[in-house]
VMD Tcl script that draws the C-alpha trace (Angstrom):
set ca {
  {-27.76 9.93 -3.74}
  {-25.75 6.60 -3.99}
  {-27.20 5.96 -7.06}
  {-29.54 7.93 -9.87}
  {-32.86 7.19 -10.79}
  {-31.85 6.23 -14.15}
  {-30.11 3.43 -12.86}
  {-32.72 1.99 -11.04}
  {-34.96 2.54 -14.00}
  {-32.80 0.93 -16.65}
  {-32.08 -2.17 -13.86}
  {-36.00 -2.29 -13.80}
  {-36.45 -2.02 -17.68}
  {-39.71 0.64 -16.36}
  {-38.76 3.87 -18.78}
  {-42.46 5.63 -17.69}
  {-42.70 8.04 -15.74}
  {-46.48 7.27 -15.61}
  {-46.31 3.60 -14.49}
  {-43.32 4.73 -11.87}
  {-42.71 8.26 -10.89}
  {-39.29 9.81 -10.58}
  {-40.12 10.47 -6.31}
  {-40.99 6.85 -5.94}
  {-37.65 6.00 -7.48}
  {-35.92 8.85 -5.34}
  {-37.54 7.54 -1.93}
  {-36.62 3.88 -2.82}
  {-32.90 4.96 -3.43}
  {-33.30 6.91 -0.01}
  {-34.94 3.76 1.82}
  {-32.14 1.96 0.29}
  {-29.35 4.14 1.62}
  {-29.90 3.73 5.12}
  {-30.37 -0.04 4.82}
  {-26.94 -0.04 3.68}
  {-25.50 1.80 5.99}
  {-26.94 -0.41 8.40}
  {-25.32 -3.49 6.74}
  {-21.94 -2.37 6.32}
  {-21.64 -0.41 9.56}
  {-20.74 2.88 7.83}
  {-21.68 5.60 5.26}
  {-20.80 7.03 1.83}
  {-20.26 10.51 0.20}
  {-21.19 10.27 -3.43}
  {-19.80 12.96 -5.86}
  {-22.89 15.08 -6.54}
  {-21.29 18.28 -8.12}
  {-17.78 17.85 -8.88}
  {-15.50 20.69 -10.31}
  {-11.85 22.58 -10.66}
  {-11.30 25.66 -8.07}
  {-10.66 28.75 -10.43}
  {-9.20 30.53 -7.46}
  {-8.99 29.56 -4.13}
  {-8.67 30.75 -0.14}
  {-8.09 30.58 3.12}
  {-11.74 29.69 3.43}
  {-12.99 29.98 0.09}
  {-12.88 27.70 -2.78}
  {-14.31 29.84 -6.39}
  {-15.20 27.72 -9.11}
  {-15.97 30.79 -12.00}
  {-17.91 27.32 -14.03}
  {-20.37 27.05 -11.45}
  {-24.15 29.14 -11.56}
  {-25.18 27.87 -8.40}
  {-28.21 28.97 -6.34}
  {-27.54 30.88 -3.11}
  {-27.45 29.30 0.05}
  {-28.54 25.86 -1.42}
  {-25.29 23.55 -0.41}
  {-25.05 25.20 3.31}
  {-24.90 22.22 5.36}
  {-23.61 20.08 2.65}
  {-19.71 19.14 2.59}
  {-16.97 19.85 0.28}
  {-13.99 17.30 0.12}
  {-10.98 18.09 -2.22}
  {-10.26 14.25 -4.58}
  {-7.11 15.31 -5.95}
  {-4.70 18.30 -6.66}
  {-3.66 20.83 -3.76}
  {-5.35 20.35 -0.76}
  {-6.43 16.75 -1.92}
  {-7.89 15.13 0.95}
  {-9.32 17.79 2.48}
  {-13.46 17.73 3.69}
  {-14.98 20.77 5.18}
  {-18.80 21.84 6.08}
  {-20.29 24.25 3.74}
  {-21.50 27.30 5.59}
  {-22.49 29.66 2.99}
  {-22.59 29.92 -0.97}
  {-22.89 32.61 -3.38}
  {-23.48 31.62 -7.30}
  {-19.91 30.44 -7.95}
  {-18.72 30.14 -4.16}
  {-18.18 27.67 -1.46}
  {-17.49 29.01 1.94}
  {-16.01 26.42 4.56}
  {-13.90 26.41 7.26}
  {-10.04 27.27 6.90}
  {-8.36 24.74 4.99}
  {-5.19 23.39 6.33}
  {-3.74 23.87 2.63}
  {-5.43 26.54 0.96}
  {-6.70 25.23 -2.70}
  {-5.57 26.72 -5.67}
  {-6.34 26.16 -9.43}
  {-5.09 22.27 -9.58}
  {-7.91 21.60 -6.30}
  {-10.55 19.24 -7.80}
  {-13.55 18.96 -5.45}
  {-17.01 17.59 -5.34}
  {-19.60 18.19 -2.92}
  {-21.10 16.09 -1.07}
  {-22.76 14.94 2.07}
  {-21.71 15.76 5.46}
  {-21.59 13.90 7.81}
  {-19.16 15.01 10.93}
  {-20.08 13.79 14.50}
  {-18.76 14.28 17.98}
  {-18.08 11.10 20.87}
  {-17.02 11.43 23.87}
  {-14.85 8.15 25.46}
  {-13.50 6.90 28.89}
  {-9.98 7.63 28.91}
  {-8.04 3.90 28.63}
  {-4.32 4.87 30.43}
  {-2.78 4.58 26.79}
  {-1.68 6.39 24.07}
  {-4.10 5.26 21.43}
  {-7.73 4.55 21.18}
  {-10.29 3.15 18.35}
  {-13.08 5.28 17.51}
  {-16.72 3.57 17.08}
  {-17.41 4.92 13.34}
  {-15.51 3.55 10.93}
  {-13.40 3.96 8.87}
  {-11.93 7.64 9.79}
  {-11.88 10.10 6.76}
  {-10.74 13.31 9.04}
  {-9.85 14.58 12.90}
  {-11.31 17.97 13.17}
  {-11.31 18.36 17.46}
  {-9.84 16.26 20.32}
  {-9.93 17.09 24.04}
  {-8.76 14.93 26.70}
  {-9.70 16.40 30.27}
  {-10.50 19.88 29.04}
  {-6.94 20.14 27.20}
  {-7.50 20.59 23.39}
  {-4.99 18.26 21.50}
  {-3.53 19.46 18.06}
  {-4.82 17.08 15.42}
  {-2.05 17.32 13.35}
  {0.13 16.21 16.10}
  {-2.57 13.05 16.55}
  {-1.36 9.83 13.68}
  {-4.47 8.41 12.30}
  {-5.33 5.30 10.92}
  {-8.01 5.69 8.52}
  {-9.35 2.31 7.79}
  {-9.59 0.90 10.95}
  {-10.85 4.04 12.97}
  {-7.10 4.27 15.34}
  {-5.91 7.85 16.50}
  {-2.44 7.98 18.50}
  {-0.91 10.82 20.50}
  {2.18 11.87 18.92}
  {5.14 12.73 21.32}
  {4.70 16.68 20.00}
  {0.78 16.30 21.31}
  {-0.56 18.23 24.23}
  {-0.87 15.43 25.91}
  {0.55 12.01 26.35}
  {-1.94 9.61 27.51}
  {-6.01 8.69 26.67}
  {-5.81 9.29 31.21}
  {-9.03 9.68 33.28}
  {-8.85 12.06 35.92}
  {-7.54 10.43 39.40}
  {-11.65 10.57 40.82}
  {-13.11 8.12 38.01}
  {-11.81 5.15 35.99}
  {-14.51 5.16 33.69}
  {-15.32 8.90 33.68}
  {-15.93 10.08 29.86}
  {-13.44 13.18 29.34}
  {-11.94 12.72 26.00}
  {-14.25 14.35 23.34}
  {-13.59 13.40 19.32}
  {-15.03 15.04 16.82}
  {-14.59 13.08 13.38}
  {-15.84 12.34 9.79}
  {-16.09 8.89 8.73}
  {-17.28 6.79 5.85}
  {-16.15 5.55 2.53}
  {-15.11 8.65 -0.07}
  {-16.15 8.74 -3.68}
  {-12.40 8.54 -5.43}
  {-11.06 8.69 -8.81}
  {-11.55 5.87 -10.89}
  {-12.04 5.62 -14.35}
  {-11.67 8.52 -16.13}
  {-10.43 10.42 -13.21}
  {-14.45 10.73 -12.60}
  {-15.01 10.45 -8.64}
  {-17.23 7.15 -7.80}
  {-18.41 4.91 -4.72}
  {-17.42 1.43 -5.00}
  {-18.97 -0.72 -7.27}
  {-20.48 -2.84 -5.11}
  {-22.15 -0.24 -3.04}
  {-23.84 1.55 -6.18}
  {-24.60 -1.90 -7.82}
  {-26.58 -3.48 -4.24}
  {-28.14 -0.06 -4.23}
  {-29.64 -0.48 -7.51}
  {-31.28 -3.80 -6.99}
  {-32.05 -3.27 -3.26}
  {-33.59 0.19 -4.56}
  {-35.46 -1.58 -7.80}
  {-37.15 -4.11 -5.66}
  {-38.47 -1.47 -3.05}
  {-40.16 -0.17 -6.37}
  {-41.28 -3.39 -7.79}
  {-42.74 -3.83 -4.87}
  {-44.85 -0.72 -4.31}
  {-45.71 -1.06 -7.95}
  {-47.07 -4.21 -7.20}
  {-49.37 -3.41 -3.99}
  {-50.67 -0.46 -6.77}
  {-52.74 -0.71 -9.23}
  {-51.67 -1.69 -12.95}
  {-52.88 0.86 -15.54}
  {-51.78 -1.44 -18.18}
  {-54.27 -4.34 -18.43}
  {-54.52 -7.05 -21.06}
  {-57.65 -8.73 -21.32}
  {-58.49 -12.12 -22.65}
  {-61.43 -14.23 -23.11}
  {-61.48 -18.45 -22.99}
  {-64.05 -20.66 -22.72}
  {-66.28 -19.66 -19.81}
  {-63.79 -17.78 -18.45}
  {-62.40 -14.37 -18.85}
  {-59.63 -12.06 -16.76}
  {-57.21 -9.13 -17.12}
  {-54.30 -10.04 -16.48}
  {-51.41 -7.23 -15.64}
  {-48.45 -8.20 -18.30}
  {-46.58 -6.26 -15.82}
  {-45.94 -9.29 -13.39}
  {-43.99 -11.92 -15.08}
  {-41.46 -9.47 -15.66}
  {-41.63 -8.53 -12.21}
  {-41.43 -11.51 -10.64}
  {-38.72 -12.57 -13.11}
  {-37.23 -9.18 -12.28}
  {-37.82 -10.14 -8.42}
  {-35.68 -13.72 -7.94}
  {-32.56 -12.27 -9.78}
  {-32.70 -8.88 -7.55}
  {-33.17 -11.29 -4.37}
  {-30.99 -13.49 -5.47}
  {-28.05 -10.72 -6.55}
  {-28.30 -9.02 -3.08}
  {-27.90 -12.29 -0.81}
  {-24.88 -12.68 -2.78}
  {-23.73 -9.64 -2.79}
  {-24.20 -9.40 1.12}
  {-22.64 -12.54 1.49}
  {-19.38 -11.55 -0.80}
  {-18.87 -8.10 1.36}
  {-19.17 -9.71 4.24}
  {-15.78 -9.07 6.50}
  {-13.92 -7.98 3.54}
  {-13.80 -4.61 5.34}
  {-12.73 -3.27 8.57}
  {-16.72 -1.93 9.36}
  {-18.17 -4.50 7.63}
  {-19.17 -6.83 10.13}
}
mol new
graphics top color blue
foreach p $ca { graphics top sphere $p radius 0.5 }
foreach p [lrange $ca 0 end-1] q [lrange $ca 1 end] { graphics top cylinder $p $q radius 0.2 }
display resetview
């Protein structure tokens, strides 16, 4: 996840499990990730295991540290943040207790690799060809080229330049081919096929500890802790505190004022928040 449930807990001030379950937190956090996404046009890969390779392969990487559970991070990703290899993202397709299995690395990892795994998230587009060298790609920005056909020839990615932030891949005078060309039948017939990762990659920060910008994790904390508020809200309080005036007398959940106080700021922090991110990035709209 983008953020943990502590997070959202301390941002909330709600330390009880009882009044707010961990799973509500989770699914809020979830909800909240793919309204994000939406806003900014894009996607993230949060560190959620991070470690040093012990040994490493052609499509292996061994961390010796690790007790994992079989099988549980196939379909999961593994990028490489610094050391040999750094830059490097492949598709989990198997692990064993202190295994990943990927993919073959370009640059086989070794015991400097530092890694965390994450989420995948690798699609495939096909395009009209344009008569030109280069072309933009619709998911931005681009993290990594893994396949590129134009017209049934197979292009060598590391013969393609890329332009990460803005989502730009241009043939290289050693590629297969020289031209984004359709074939002579069809202007607008789609035979270039990409497939690509892209999104914005937990890096070392402070620490050398592997984050998501600040900005992401913080609007997913309030965006996340209102979604709560608010189903906390349409729920019943199991917290009343009665009182008693003069021909009248109520329960009244002590819950709410700090809700609602809790409420304006969140709503208040995330239009400003939206508003500051606003075109500051390439897939930020």
């Amino acid at each position: 996840m983008y953020v943990e449930v502590e997070d959202v807990r301390n941002a909330i001030g709600v330390t009880s499990t009882t009044t707010i379950s961990d799973d509500v937190i989770k699914s809020a956090i979830e909800w909240s990730e793919d309204e994000i996404d939406r806003l900014t046009n894009t996607t993230y890969y949060p560190a959620i295991i991070t470690g040093t390779a012990t040994t490493g392969a052609a499509t292996l990487i061994t961390d010796t540290t690790k007790q994992w559970t079989a099988d549980a991070w196939i379909g999961y990703s593994v990028y490489i943040y610094s050391g040999t290899g750094n830059g490097q993202i492949r598709e989990i397709t198997d692990n064993a207790s202190t295994t990943l299995t990927t993919a073959t690395w370009t640059t086989t990892p070794d015991t400097t690799s530092k890694y965390y795994i994450t989420y995948s998230n690798k699609i495939t587009e096909l395009y009209d060809g344009n008569n030109k060298n280069f072309m933009f790609l619709k998911a931005q920005p681009l993290v990594q080229l893994d396949a590129l056909t134009v017209d049934s020839t197979a292009v060598t990615t590391t013969s393609v330049y890329q332009y990460d932030t803005i989502s730009k891949i241009q043939l290289s005078t050693d590629s297969e081919v020289s031209w984004f060309t359709p074939d002579s039948s069809s202007t607008h017939k789609q035979i270039i096929s990409v497939t690509y990762w892209y999104g914005v990659l937990a890096e070392s920060r402070r620490y050398g500890v592997p984050t998501l910008p600040r900005y992401i994790t913080r609007l997913c904390t309030i965006m996340a802790g209102l979604k709560v508020i608010s189903y906390q809200l349409g729920g019943s309080y199991n917290n009343p505190q009665s009182f008693t005036l003069p021909d009248f007398s109520s329960s009244v959940p002590p819950a709410y004022a700090q809700f609602k106080s809790v409420i304006d700021v969140f709503t208040n922090e995330v239009n400003n928040s939206l508003e500051k991110m606003s075109g500051k990035y390439t897939y930020m709209a």
